[in-house]
C-alpha positions as CSV (number, residue, x, y, z in Angstrom):
1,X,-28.8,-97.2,38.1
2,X,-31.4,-96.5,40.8
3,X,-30.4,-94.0,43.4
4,X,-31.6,-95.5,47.0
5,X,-32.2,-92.4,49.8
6,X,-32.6,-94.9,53.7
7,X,-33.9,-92.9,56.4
8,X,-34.0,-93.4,60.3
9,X,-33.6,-91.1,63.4
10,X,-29.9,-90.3,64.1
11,X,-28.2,-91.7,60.9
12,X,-25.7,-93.7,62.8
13,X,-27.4,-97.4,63.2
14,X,-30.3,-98.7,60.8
15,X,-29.4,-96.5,57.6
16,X,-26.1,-96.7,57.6
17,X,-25.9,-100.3,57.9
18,X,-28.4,-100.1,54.7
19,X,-26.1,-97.9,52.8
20,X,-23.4,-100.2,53.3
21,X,-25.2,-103.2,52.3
22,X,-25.9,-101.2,48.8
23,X,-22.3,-99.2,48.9
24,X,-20.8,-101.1,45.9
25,X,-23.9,-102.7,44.1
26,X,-23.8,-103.2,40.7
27,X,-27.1,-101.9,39.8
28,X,-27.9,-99.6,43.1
29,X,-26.4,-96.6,44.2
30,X,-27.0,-95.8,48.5
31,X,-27.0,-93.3,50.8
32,X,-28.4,-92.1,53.8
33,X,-29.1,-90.0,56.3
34,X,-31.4,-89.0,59.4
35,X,-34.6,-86.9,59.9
36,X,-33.4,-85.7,63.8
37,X,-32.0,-83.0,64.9
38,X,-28.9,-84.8,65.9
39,X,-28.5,-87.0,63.0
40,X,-24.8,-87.8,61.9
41,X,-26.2,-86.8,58.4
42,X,-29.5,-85.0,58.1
43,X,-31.7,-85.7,55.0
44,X,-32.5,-82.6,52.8
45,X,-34.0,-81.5,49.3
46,X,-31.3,-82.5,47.2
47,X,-31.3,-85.5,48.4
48,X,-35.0,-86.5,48.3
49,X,-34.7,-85.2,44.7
50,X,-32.1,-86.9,43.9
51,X,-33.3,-90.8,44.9
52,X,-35.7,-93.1,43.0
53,X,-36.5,-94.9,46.0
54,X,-36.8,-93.8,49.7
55,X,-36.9,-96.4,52.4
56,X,-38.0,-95.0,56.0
57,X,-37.4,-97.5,58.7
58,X,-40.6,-96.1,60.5
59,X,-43.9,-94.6,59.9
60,X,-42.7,-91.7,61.9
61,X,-39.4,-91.5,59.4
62,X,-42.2,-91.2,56.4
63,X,-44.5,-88.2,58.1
64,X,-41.4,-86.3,59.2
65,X,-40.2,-86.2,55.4
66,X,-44.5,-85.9,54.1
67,X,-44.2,-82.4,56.4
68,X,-40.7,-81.2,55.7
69,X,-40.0,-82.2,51.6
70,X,-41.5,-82.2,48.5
71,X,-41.9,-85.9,48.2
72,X,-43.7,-85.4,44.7
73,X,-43.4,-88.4,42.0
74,X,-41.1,-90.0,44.9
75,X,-41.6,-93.7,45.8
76,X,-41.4,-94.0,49.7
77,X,-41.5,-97.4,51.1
78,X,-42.0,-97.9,55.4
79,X,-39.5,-100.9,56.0
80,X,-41.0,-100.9,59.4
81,X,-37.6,-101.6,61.0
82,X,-37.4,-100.8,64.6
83,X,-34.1,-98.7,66.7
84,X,-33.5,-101.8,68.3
85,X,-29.7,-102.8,66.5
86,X,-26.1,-101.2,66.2
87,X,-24.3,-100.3,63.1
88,X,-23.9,-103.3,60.7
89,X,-25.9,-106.2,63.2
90,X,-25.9,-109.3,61.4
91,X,-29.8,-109.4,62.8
92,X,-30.2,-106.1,60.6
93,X,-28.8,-107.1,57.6
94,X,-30.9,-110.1,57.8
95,X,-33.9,-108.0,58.0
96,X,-32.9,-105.3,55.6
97,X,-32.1,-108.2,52.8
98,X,-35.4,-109.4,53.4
99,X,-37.5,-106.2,53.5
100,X,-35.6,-105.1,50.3
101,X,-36.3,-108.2,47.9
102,X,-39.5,-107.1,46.9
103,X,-38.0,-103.6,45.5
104,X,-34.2,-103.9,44.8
């Protein structure tokens, strides 16, 4: 079962709504969490060790962790997903569904 790590800002719109969409997959396991300050949920070591795949929403997302982790043997994929939605927008999921297929 492949551990997914989703990464944004705050933690409280894009990734969340990512984790959910993975909460009870058969062949995922999701979490998340935010590279700010202020995040709901702020990403650290263990978890960057812990996840197969990483999926920033933005470049930014990606160079924050680059500087901060040791992102070594780690897949990190930019799903190039702007802080333009709430928590669990239909419009996200859409876009989340679609920037996933090609890994999940």
């Amino acid at each position: 079962m492949a551990c997914l790590l989703f990464i944004c800002s705050k933690n409280q719109w894009r990734s969340p709504t990512a984790e959910l969409l993975y909460k009870n997959h058969p062949y995922h396991t999701a979490y998340s969490a935010g590279t700010g300050d202020k995040a709901r949920i702020r990403v650290n070591q263990k978890m960057i060790d812990r996840a197969d795949i990483i999926f920033a929403m933005e470049r930014r997302h990606k160079e924050l962790l680059k500087e901060r982790f040791n992102l070594a043997g780690k897949q990190l994929v930019v799903l190039n997903i702007e802080d333009n939605y709430q928590f669990n927008d239909p419009e996200l999921i859409e876009i989340l569904k679609e920037c996933l297929a090609d890994y999940l």
